[in-house]
C-alpha positions as CSV (number, residue, x, y, z in Angstrom):
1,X,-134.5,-112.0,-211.5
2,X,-134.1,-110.6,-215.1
3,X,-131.3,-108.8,-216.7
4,X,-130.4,-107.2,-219.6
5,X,-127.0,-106.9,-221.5
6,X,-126.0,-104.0,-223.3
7,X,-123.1,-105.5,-224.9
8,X,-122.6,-102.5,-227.0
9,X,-123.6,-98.8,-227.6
10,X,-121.9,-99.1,-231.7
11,X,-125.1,-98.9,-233.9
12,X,-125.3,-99.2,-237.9
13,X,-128.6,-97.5,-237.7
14,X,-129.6,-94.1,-237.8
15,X,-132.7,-94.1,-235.2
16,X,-134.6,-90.9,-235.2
17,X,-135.7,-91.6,-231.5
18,X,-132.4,-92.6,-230.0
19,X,-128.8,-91.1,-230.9
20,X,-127.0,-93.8,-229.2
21,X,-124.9,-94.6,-233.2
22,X,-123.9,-90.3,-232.4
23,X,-122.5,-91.6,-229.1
24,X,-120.5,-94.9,-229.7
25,X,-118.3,-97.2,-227.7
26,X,-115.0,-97.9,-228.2
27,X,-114.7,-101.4,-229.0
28,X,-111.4,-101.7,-227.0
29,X,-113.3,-100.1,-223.5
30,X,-116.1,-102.5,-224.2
31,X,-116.8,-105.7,-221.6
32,X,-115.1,-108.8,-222.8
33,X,-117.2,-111.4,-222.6
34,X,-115.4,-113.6,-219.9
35,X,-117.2,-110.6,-217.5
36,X,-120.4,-112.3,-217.9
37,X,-119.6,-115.1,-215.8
38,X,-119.4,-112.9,-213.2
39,X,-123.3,-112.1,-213.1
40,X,-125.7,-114.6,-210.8
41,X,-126.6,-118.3,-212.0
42,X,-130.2,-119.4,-212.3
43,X,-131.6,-116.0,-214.0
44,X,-135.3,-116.1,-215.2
45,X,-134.6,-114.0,-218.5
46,X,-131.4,-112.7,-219.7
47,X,-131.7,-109.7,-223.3
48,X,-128.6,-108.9,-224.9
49,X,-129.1,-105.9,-226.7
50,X,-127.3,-102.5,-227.9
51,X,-126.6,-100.5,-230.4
52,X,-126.3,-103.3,-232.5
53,X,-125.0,-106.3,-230.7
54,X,-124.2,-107.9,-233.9
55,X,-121.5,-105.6,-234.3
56,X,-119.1,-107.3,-231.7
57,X,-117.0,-110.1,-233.2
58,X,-116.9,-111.6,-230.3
59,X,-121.0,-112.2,-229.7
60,X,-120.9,-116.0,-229.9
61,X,-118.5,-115.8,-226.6
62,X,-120.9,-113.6,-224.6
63,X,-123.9,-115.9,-225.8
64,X,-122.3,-119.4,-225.2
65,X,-121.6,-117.7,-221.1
66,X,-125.0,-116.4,-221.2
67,X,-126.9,-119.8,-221.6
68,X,-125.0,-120.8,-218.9
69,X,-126.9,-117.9,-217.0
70,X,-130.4,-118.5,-217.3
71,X,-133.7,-120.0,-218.3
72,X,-134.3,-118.1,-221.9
73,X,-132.0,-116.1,-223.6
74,X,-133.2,-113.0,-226.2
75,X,-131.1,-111.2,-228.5
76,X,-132.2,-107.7,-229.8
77,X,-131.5,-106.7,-233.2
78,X,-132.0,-104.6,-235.9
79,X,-131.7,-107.8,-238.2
80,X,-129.1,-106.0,-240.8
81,X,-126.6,-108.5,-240.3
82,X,-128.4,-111.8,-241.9
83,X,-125.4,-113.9,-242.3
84,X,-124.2,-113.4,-238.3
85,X,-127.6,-114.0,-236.9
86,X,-128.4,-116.4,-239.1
87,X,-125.3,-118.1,-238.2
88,X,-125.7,-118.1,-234.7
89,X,-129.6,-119.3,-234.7
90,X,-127.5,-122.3,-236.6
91,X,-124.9,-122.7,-233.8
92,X,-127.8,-122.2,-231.1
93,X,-131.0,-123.5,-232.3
94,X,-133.8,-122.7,-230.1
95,X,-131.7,-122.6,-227.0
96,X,-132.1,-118.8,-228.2
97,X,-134.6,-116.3,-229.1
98,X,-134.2,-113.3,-231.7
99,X,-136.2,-109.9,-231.8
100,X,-135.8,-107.9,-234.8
101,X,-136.6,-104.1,-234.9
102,X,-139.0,-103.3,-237.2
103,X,-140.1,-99.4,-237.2
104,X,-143.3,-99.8,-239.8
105,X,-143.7,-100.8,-243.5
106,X,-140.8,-99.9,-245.6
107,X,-140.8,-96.0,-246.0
108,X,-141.4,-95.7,-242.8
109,X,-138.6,-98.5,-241.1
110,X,-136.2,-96.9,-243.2
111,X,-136.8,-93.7,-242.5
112,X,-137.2,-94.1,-239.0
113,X,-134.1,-95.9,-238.9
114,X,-132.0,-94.6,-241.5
115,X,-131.0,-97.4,-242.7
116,X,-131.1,-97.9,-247.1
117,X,-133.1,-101.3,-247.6
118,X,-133.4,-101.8,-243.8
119,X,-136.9,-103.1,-244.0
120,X,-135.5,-105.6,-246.8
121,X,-132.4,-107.1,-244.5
122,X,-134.7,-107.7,-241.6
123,X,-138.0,-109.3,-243.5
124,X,-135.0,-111.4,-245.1
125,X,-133.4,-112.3,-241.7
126,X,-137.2,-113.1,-240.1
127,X,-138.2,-114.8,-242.8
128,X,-134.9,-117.2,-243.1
129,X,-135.2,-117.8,-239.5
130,X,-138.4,-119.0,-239.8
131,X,-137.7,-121.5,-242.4
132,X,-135.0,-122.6,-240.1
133,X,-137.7,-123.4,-237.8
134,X,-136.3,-121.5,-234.8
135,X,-139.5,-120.9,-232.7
136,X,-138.6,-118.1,-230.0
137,X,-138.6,-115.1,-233.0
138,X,-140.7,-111.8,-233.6
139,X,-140.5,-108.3,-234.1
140,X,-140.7,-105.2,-232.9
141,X,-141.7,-101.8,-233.1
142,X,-140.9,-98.4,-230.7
143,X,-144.1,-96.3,-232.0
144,X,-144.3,-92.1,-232.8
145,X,-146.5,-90.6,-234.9
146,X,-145.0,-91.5,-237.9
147,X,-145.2,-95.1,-237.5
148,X,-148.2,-95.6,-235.8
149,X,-151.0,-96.6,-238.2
150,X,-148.2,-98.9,-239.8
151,X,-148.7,-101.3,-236.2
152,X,-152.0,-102.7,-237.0
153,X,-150.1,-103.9,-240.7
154,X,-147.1,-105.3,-239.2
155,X,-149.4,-107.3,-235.9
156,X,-151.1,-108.7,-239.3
157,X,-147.6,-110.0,-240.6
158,X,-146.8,-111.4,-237.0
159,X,-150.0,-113.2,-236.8
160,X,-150.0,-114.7,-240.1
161,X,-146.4,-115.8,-239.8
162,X,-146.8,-117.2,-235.8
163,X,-144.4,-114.9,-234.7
164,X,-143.9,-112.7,-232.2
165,X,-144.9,-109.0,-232.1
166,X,-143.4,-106.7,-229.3
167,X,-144.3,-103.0,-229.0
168,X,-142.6,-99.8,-227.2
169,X,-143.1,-96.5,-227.1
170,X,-140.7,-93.3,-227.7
171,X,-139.3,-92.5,-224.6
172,X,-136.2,-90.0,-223.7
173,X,-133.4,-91.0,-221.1
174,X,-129.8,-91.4,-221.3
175,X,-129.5,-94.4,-223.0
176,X,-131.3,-92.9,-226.0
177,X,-129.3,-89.3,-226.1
178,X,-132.8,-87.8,-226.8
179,X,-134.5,-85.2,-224.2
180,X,-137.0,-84.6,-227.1
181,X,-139.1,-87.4,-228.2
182,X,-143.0,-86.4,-227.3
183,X,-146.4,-87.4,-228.8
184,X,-148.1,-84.5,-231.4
185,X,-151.1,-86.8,-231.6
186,X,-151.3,-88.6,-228.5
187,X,-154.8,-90.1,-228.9
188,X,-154.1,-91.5,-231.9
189,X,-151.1,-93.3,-231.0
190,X,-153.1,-94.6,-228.0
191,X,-156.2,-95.6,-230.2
192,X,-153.8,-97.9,-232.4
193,X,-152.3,-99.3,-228.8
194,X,-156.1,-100.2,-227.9
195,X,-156.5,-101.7,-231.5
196,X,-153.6,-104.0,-231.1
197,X,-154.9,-104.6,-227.4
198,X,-158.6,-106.2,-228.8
199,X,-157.0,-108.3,-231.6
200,X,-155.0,-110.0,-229.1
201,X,-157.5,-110.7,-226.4
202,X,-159.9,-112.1,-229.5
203,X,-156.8,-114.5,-230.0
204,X,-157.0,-118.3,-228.1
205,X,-153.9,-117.6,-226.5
206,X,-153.1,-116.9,-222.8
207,X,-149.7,-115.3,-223.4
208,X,-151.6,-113.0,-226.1
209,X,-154.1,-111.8,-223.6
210,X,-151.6,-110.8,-221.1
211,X,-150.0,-108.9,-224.1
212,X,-153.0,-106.7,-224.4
213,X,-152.9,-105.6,-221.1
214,X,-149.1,-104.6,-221.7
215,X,-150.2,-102.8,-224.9
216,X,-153.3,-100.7,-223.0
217,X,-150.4,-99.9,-220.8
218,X,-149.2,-98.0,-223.5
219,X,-152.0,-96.6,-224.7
220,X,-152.1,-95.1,-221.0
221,X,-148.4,-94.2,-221.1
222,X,-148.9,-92.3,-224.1
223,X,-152.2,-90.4,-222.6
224,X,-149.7,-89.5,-219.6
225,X,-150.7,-91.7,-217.5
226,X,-148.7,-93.2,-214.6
227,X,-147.5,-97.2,-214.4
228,X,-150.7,-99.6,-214.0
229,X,-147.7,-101.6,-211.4
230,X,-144.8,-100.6,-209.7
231,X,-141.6,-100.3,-211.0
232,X,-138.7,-102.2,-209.0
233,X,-135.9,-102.6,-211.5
234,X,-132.6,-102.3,-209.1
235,X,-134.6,-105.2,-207.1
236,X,-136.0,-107.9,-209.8
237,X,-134.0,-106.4,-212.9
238,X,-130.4,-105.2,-213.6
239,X,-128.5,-103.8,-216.8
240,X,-125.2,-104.4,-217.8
241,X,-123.5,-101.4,-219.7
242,X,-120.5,-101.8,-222.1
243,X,-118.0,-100.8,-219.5
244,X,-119.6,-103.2,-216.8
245,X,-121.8,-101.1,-214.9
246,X,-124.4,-102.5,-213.4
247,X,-127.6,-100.6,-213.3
248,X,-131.0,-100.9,-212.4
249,X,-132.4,-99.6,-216.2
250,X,-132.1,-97.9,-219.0
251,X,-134.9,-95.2,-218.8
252,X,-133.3,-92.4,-216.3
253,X,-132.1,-89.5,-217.6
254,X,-129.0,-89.9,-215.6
255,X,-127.3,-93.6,-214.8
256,X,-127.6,-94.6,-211.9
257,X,-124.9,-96.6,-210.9
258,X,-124.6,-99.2,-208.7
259,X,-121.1,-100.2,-209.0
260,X,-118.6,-102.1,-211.8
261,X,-118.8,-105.6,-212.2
262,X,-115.0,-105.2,-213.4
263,X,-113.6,-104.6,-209.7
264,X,-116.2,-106.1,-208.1
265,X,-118.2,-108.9,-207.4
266,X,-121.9,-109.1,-207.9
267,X,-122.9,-109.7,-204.7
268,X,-120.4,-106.6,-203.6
269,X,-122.6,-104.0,-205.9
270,X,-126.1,-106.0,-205.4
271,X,-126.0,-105.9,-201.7
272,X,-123.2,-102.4,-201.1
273,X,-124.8,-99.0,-200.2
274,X,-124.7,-97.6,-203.4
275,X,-127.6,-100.3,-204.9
276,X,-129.5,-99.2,-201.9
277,X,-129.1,-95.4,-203.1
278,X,-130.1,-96.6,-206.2
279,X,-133.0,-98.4,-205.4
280,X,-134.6,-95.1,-203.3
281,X,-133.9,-93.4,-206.9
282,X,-135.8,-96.0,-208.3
283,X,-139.0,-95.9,-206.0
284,X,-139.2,-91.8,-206.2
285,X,-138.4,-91.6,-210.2
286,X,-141.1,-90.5,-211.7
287,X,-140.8,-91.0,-215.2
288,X,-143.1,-94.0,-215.6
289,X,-141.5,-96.0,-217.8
290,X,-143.7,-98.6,-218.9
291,X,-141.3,-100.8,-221.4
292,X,-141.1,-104.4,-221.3
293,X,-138.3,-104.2,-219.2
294,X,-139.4,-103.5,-216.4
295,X,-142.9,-103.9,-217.1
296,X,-143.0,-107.9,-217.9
297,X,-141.1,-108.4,-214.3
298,X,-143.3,-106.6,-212.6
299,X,-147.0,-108.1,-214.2
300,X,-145.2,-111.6,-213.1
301,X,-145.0,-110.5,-209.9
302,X,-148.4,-109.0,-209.0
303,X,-149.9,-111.3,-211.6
304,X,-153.4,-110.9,-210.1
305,X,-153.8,-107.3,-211.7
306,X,-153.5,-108.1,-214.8
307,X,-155.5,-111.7,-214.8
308,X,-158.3,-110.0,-212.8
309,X,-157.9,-107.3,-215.7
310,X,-158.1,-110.2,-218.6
311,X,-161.2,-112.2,-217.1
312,X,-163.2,-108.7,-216.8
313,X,-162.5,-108.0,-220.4
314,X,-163.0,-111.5,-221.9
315,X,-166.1,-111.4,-220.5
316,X,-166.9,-108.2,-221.5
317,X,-165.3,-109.0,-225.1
318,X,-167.7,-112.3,-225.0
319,X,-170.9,-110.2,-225.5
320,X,-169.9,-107.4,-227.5
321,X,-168.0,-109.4,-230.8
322,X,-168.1,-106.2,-232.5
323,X,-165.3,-104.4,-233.7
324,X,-165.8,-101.1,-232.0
325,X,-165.5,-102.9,-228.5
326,X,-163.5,-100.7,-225.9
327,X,-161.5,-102.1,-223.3
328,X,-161.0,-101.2,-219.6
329,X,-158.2,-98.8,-219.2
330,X,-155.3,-99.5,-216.9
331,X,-153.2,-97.6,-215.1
332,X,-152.6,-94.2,-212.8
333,X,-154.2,-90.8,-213.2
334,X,-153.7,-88.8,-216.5
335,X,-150.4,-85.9,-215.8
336,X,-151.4,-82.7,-216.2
């Protein structure tokens, strides 16, 4: 099982795609971190996320209970904070990963994020990680229109430095306070997807290939397309909000709540009526969501599809080495 920790919704950043900083936590109604102890041992995957986690002084605390928690541990950030992350990739070393949000070139991530010299504080933070030699670090991108010719530049960055390169897509729920994110030029944000997708099933890495089919997952989510697997957050994944609710995700546009981790145990919300509620929820949403969320879970899980997916295209990429070459598509039926 996987989980994610929204450890709070304060935010420094500006987002154009999610009004979470117009929404803020009270930092005195937020989880302390002694709460975490209270979710299950032996977790496969365990992000701790936001707003801007690095905004809570008391981060190191959740992070030292975390570790405790499970196998790999990732902390998303906008990477404005260099001295606090960089302090705490000191304390932890590799025993923990670090995602930085990256929303294009310069303009364009500080635009997008509304942030002044955001693009400068998080190259700084990447970079100084990397010297530090902390292996488990990347960046990431949610892509629009705006952005989406600047993903083919930053996957060049990524590449060259060895680091890693995650990718979302705009999406409206709760979480993000936004009913109104859509596409204007839909094919093009799918094309870049489909670019990304090619450059890393030319790569020698396994992980990278696997990574493509994610990305053409995109490219199909962005055509209106349904989920290429089935989502079962509620069963494989859960969230943790700010005030200890656990949920299944992120991505509804109402929570769905399974019950509070502050008067109850895990096992008392994971197993109680209300999760099973939840879960039924979960199986007739039909947003299709395809974020790495829920998606990553669920390509472990049924890990077939996608393999059977990456052998037909290798093979298919071993004859054609041009640079026009055009993958399978994945996915449900395009929405009408």
């Amino acid at each position: 099982m996987e989980a994610c920790l929204i450890v709070t919704y304060r935010c420094n950043a500006k987002c154009y795609m999610c009004h979470t900083w117009q929404h803020p936590s009270k930092k005195a109604e937020e989880f302390a971190p002694g709460l975490v102890q209270k979710i299950p041992d032996g977790l496969q995957f365990i992000n701790i996320t936001g707003g801007e986690p690095f905004l809570r002084d008391d981060l190191d605390e959740i992070i030292a209970i975390a570790l405790t928690k499970t196998r790999r541990l990732v902390i998303s950030t906008n990477g404005y904070f260099t001295e606090k992350i960089v302090g705490l990739a000191e304390k932890y070393g590799n025993r923990i990963g670090i995602r930085i949000s990256i929303e294009g070139l310069p303009a364009a991530n500080d635009e997008l994020r509304g942030i002044k010299n955001g693009f400068d504080h998080a190259l700084r933070t990447l970079v100084t990680l990397y010297e530090m030699g902390i292996k488990d670090i990347g960046f990431g991108i949610t892509v629009s229109d705006r952005n989406a010719k600047d993903m083919i530049e930053l996957y060049r960055l990524a590449s060259a430095m060895g680091l890693e390169f995650a990718t979302a897509v705009t999406h409206n729920s709760y979480y993000f306070h936004k009913l109104d994110n859509e596409f204007e030029d839909s094919e093009m944000i799918a094309g870049e997807f489909e670019k990304i997708a090619v450059k890393l099933l030319r790569t020698n890495r396994p992980k990278n290939w696997f990574r493509a089919y994610f990305n053409m997952g995109l490219a199909n989510k962005v055509r209106g397309g349904g989920r290429p697997l089935p989502c079962e957050v509620g069963s494989d994944v859960f969230f943790l909000d700010p005030h200890g609710n656990i949920m299944p995700c992120n991505g509804s546009d109402e929570p769905m709540i399974m019950g509070n981790l502050n008067t109850q145990s895990f096992d008392e919300i994971w197993k109680g009526p209300k999760a099973e509620v939840v879960r039924r929820q979960v199986k007739n949403c039909s947003k299709e969501c395809w974020m790495i969320g829920s998606a990553s879970p669920a390509m472990k899980k049924r890990v077939w599809v996608p393999t059977i997916w990456v052998v037909k295209n290798k093979f298919k990429m071993i004859k054609n080495r041009g640079d026009n070459f055009c993958l399978d598509s994945v996915g449900g039926s395009t929405s009408s």
